[in-house]
RODO-2510 file (C-alpha; in nm, 4 decimals, decimal comma):
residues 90
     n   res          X          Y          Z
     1     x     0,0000     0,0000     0,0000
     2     x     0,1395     0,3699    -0,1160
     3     x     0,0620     0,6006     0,2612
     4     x     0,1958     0,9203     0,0799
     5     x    -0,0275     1,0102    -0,2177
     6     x    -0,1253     1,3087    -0,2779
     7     x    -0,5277     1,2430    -0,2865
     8     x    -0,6232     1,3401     0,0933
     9     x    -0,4618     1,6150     0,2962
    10     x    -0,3491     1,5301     0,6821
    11     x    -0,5711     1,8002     0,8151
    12     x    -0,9280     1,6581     0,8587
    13     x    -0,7409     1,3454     1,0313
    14     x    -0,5989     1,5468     1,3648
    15     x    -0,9264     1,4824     1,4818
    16     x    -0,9688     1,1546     1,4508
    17     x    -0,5400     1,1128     1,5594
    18     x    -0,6454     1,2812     1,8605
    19     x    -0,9301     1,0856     1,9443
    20     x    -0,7565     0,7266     1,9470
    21     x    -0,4662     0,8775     2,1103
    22     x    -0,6812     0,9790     2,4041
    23     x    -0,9044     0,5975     2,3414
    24     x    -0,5872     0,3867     2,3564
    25     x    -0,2816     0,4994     2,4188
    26     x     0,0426     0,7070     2,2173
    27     x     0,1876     0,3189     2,2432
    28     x    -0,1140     0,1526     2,0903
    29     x    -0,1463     0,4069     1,8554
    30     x     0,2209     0,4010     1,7756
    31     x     0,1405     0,0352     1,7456
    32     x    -0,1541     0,0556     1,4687
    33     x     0,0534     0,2544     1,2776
    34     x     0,3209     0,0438     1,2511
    35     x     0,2547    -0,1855     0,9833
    36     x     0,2507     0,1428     0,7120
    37     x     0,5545     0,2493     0,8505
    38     x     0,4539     0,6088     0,9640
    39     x     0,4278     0,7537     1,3178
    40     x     0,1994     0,9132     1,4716
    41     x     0,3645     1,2956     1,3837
    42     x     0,3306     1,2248     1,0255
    43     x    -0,0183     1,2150     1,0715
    44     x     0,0020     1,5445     1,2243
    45     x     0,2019     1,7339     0,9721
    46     x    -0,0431     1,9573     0,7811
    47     x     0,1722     1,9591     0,5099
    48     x     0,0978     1,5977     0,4221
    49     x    -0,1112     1,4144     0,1643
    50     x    -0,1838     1,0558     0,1982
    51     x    -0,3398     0,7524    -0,0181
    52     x    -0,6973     0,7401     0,0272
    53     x    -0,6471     0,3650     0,0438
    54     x    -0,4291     0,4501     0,3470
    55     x    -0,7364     0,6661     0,4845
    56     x    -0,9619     0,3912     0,4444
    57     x    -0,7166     0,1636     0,6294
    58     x    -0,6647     0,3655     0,9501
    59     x    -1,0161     0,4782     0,9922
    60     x    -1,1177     0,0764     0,9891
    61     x    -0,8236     0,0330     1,2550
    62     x    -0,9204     0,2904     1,4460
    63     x    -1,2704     0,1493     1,4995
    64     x    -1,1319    -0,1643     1,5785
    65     x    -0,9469    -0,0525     1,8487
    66     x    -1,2048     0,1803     1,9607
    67     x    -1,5489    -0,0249     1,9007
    68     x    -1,7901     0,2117     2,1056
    69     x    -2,0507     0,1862     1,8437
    70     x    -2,0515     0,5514     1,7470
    71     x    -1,7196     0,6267     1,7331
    72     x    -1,6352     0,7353     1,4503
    73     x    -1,9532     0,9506     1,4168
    74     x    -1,8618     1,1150     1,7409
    75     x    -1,4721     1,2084     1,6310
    76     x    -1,6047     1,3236     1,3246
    77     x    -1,8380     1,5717     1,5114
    78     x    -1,5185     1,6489     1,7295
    79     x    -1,3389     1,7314     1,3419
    80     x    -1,6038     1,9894     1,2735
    81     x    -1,5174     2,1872     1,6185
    82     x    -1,3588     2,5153     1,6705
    83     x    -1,0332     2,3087     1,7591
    84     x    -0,9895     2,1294     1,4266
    85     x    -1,1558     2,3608     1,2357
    86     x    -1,0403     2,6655     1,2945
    87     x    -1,0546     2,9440     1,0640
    88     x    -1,2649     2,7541     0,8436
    89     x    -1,5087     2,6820     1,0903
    90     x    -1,8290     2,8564     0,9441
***
């Protein structure tokens, strides 16, 4: 699998980096990472682009390893916050 592609930028996952950080663990997240070679600060360079295969991958992980049944909708929700969002928050 290609991580760095330039098809999705890095900064609609800080949210969702954040979020499994605070679920599991820097060490388990560390740890799902892993296998696509990357750490955890690559994910939070906003400068980066990744594969949306990669995407696709980590978000499935993620919810693996953090199976409250509306996870994902809830860190998405945290995404669209004044913290994430920022200046483009409407």
């Amino acid at each position: 699998m290609e991580v760095f592609k330039p098809e999705m930028c890095a900064f609609p996952l800080r949210a969702y980096v954040d979020a499994t950080r605070d679920a599991v663990g820097s060490e388990a997240l560390e740890e799902m990472l892993r296998p696509y070679a990357i750490k955890a600060r690559d994910l939070e360079d906003p400068t980066a682009w990744y594969s949306l295969e990669f995407i696709e991958a980590y978000l499935a992980d993620m919810m693996r390893s953090c199976p409250e049944p509306d996870y994902l909708e809830r860190t998405t929700r945290l995404g669209m916050s004044r913290k994430y969002m920022g200046p483009f928050l409407p």
